[in-house]
N, CA and C atoms as a LAMMPS dump frame, in Angstrom:
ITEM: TIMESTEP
0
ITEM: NUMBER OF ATOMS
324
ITEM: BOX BOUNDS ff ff ff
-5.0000000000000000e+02 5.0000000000000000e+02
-5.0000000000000000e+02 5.0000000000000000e+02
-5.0000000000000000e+02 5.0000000000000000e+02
ITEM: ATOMS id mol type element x y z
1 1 1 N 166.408 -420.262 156.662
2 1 2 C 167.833 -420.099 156.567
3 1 3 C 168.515 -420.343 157.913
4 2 1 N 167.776 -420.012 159.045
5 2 2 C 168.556 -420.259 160.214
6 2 3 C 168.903 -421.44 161.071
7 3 1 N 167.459 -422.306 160.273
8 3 2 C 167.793 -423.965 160.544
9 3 3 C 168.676 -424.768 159.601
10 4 1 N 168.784 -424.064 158.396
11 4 2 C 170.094 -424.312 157.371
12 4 3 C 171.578 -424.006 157.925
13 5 1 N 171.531 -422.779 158.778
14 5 2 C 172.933 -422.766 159.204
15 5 3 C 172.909 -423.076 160.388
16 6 1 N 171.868 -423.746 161.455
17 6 2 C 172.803 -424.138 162.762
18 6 3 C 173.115 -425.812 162.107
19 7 1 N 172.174 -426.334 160.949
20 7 2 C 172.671 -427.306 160.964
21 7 3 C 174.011 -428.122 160.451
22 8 1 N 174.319 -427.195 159.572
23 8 2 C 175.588 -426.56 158.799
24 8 3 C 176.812 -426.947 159.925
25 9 1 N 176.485 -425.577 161.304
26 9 2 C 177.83 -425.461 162.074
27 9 3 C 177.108 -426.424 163.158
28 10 1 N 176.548 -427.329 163.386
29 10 2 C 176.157 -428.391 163.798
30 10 3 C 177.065 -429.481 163.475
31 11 1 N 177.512 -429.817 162.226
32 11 2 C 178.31 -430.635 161.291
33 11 3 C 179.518 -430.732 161.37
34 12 1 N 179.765 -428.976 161.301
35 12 2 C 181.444 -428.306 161.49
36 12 3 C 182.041 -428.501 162.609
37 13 1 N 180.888 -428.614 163.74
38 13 2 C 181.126 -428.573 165.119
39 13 3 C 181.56 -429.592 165.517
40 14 1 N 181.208 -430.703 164.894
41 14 2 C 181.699 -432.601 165.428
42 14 3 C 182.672 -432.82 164.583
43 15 1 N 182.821 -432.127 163.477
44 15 2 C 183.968 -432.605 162.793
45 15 3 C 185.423 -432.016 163.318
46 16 1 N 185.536 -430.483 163.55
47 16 2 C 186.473 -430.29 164.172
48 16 3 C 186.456 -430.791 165.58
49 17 1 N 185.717 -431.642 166.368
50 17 2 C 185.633 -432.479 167.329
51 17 3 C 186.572 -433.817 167.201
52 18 1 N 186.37 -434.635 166.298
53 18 2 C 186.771 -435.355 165.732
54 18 3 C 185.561 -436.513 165.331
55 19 1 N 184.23 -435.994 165.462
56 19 2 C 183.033 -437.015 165.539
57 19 3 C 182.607 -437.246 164.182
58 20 1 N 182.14 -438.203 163.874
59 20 2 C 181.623 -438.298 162.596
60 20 3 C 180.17 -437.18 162.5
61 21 1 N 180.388 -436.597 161.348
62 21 2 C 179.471 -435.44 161.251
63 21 3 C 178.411 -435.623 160.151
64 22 1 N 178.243 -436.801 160.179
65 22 2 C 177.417 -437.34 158.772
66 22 3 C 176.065 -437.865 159.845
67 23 1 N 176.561 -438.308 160.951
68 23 2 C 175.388 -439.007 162.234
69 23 3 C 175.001 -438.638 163.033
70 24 1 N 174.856 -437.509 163.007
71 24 2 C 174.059 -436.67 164.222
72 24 3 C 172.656 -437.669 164.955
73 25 1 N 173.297 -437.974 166.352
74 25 2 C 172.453 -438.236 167.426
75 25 3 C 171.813 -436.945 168.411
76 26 1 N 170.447 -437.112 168.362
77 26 2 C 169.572 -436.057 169.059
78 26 3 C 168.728 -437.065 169.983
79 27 1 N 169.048 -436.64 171.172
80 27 2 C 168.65 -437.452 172.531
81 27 3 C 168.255 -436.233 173.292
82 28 1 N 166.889 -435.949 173.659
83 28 2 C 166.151 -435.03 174.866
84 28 3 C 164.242 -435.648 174.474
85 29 1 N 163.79 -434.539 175.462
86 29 2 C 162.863 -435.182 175.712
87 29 3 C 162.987 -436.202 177.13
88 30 1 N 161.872 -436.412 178.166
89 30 2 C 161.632 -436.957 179.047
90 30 3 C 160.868 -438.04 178.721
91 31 1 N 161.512 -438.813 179.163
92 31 2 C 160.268 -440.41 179.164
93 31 3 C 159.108 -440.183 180.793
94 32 1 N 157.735 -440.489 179.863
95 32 2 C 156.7 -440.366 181.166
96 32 3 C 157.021 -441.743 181.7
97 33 1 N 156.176 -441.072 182.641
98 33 2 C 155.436 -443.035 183.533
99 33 3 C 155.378 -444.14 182.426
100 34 1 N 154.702 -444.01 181.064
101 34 2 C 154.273 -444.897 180.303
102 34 3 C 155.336 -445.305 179.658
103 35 1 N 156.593 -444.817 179.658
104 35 2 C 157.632 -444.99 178.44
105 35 3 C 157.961 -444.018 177.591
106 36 1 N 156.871 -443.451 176.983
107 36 2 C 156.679 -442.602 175.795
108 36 3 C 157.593 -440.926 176.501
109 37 1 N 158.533 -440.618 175.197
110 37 2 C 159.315 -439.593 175.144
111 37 3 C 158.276 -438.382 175.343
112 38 1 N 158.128 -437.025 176.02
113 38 2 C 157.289 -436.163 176.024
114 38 3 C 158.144 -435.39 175.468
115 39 1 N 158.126 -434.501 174.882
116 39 2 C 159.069 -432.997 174.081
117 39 3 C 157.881 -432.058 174.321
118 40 1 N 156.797 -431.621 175.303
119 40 2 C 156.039 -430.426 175.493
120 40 3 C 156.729 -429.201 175.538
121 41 1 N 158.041 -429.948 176.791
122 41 2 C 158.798 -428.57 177.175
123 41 3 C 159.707 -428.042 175.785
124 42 1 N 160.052 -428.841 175.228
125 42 2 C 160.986 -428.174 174.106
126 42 3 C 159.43 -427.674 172.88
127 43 1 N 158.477 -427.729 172.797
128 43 2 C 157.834 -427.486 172.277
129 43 3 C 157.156 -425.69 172.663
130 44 1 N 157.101 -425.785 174.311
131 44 2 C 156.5 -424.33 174.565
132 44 3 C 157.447 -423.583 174.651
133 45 1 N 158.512 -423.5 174.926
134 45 2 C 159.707 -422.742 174.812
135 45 3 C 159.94 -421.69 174.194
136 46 1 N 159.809 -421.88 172.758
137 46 2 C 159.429 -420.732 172.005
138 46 3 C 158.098 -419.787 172.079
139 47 1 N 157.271 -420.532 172.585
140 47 2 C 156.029 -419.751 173.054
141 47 3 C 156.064 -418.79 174.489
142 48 1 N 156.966 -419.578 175.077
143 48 2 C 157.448 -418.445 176.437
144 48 3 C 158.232 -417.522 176.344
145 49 1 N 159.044 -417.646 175.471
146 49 2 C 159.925 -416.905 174.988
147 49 3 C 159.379 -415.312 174.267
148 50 1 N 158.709 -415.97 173.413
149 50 2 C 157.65 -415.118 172.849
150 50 3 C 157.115 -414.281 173.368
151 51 1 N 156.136 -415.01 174.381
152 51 2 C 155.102 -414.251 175.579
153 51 3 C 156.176 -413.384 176.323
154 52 1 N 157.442 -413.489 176.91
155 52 2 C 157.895 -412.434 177.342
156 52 3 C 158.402 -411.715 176.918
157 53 1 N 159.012 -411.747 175.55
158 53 2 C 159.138 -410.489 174.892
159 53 3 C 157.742 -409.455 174.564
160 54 1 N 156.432 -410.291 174.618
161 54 2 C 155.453 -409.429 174.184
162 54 3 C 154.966 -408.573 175.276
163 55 1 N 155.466 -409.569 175.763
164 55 2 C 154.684 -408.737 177.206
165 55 3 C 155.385 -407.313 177.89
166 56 1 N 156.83 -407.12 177.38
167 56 2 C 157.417 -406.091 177.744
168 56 3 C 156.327 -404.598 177.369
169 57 1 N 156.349 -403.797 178.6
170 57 2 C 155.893 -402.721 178.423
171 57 3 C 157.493 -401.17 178.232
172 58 1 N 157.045 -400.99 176.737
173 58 2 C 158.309 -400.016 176.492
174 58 3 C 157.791 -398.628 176.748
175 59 1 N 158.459 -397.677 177.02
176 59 2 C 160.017 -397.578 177.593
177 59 3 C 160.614 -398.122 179.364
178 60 1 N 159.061 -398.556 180.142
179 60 2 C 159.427 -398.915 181.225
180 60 3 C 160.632 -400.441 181.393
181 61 1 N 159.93 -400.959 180.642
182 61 2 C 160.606 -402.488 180.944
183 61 3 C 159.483 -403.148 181.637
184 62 1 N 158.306 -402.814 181.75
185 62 2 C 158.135 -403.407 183.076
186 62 3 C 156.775 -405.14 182.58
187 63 1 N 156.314 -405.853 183.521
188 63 2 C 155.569 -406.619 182.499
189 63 3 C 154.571 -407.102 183.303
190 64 1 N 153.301 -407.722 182.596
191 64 2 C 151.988 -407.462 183.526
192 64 3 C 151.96 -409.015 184.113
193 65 1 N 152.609 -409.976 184.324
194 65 2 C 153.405 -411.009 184.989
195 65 3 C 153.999 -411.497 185.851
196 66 1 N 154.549 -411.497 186.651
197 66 2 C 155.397 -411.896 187.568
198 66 3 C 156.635 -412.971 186.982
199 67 1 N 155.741 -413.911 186.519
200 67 2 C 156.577 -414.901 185.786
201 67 3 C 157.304 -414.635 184.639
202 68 1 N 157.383 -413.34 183.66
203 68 2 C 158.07 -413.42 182.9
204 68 3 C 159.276 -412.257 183.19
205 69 1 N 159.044 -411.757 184.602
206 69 2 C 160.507 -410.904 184.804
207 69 3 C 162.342 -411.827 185.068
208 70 1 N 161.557 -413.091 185.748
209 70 2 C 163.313 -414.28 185.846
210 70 3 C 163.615 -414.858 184.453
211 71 1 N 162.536 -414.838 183.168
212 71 2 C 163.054 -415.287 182.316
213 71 3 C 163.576 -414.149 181.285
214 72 1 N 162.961 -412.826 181.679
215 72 2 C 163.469 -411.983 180.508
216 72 3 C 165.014 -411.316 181.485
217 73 1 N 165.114 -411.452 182.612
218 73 2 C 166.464 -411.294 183.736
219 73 3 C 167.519 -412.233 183.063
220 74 1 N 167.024 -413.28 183.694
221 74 2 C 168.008 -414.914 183.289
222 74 3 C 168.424 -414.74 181.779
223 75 1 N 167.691 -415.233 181.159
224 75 2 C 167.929 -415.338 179.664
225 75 3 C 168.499 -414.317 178.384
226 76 1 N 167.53 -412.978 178.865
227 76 2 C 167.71 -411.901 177.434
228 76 3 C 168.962 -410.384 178.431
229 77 1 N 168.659 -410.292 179.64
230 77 2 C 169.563 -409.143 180.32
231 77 3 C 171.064 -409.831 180.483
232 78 1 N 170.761 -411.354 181.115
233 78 2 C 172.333 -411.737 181.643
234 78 3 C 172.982 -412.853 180.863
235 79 1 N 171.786 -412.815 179.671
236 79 2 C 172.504 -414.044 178.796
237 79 3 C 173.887 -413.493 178.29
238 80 1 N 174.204 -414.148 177.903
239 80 2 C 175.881 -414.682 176.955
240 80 3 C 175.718 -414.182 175.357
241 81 1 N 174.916 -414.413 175.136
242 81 2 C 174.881 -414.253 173.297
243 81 3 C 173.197 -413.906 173.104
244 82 1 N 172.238 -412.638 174.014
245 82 2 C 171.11 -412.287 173.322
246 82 3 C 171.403 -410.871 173.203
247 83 1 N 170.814 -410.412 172.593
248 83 2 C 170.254 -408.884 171.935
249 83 3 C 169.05 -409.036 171.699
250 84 1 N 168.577 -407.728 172.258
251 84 2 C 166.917 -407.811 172.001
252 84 3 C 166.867 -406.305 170.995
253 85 1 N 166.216 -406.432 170.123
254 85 2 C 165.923 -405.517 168.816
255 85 3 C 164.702 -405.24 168.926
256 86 1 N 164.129 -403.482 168.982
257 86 2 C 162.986 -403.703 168.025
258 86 3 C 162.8 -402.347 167.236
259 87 1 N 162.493 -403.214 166.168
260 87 2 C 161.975 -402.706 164.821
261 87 3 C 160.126 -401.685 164.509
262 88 1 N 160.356 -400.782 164.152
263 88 2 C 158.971 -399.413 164.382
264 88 3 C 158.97 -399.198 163.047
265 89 1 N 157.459 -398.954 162.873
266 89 2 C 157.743 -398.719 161.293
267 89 3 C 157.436 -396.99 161.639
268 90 1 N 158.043 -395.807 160.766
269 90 2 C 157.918 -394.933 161.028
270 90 3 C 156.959 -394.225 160.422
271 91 1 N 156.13 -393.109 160.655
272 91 2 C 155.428 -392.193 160.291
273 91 3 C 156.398 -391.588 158.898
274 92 1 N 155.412 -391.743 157.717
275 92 2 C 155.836 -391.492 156.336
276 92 3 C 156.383 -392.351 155.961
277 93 1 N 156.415 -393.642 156.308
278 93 2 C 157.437 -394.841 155.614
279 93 3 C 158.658 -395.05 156.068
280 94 1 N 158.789 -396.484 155.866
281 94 2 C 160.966 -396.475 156.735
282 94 3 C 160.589 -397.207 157.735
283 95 1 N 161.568 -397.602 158.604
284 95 2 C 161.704 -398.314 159.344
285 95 3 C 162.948 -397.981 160.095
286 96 1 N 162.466 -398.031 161.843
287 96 2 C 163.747 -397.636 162.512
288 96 3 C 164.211 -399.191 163.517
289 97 1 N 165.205 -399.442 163.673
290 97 2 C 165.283 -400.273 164.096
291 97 3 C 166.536 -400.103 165.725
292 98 1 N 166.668 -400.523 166.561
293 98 2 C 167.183 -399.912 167.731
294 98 3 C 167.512 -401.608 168.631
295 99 1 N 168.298 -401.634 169.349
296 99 2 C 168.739 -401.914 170.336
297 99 3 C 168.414 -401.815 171.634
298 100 1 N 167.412 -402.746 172.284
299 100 2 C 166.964 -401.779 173.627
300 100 3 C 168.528 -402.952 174.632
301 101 1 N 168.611 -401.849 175.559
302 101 2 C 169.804 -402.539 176.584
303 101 3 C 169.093 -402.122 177.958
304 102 1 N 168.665 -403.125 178.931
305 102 2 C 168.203 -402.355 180.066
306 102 3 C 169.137 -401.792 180.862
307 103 1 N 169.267 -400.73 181.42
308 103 2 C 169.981 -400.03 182.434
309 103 3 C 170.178 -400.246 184.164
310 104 1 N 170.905 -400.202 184.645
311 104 2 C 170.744 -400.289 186.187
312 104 3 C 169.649 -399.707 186.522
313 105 1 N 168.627 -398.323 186.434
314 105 2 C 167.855 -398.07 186.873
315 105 3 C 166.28 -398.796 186.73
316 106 1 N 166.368 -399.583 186.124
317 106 2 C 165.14 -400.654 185.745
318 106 3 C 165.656 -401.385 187.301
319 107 1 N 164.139 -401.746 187.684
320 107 2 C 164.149 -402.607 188.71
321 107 3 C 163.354 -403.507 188.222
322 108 1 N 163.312 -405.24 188.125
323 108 2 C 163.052 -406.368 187.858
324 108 3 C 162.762 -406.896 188.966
């Protein structure tokens, strides 16, 4: 469903542009030495992404990494449009679900 609706307001987005919204051009990816387009990086992305949310140790914040404290800083604390959620299943059934927000007293 969520690749149904960005592609949706993908559409909406060039049309109130004034672009034709029937032709979506998608240009990324790096050309190597050889010519050939590489997409690795748009490929692990979600896998880094991943890895640093997993890697969070709760309630500290803290993570067994180095490398994933500038991307969970950069991206999920000072982004523009993230929320980080997580979902516990509870003792006797149910499910609690919460909002973590890091605080000034977390050091990164």
């Amino acid at each position: 469903m969520a690749f149904d609706l960005s592609f949706l307001y993908f559409h909406l987005h060039r049309m109130m542009n004034g672009q034709d919204a029937l032709e979506p051009e998608f240009h990324f990816g790096l050309p190597g030495w050889d010519g050939k387009d590489e997409y690795a990086e748009f490929i692990r992305i979600a896998d880094y992404l991943a890895g640093t949310l997993a890697d969070i140790k709760l309630p500290d914040m803290t993570f067994s990494h180095a490398k994933f404290e500038p991307v969970f800083r950069n991206l999920f604390v000072n982004g523009a449009n993230s929320a980080l959620v997580e979902i516990l299943a509870r003792d006797g059934g149910g499910v609690t679900a919460r909002r973590l927000v890091p605080t000034a007293s977390v050091v990164l």
